[in-house]
C-alpha positions, 0 to 999 in steps of 0.5 A: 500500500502506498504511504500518504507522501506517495498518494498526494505525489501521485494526486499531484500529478492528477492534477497536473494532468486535469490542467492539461485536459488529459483526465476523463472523469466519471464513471460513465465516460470512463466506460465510453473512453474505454470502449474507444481504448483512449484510456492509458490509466484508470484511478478509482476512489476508495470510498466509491461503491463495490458495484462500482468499484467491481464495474470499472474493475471488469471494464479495464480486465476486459480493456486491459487497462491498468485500473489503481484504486486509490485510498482516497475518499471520492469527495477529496477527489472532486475537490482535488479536481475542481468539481463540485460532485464527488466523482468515483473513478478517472481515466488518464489519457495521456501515456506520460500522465499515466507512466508517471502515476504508476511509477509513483504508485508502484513505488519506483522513482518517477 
């Protein structure tokens, strides 16, 4: 499990992502940039559902895209992101974005 320094690197750098418009968020367009396999990384918040947490999860099996939950509550998320709604899962569609998070996430430099 990545300690907190980790995530709020990783967190970071999702927002950093978010400025240059490279994050889809919400669940369903999630799934729809799945389908067109535009997603290099999806994140999914700790606090969202088992419903949706076991949807995205199958979604990226099927897709085989990389899917990292996140211990992070849905409400911080939206926060992190400028919203207003607390959104339970986003998609990086950027390959450097998305290498980045997963370095840091997996513990490697990044």
């Amino acid at each position: 499990m990545a300690d907190n320094n980790v995530i709020s690197r990783a967190l970071g750098m999702l927002g950093l992502a978010m400025k240059a418009g490279k994050v889809v968020i919400g669940t369903e367009q999630v799934i729809a940039y799945l389908k067109k396999s535009k997603l290099k990384l999806v994140l999914l918040s700790g606090s969202s559902s088992e419903g949706t947490k076991k949807k995205i999860i199958y979604k990226c099996e099927f897709y085989h895209t990389p899917v990292s939950v996140l211990a992070i509550e849905t409400d911080e998320l939206g926060r992190l992101l400028g919203k207003t709604y607390t959104p339970a899962v986003v998609g990086i569609t950027d390959e450097n974005f998305s290498s980045a998070i997963t370095k840091l996430l997996s513990g490697e430099n990044a």
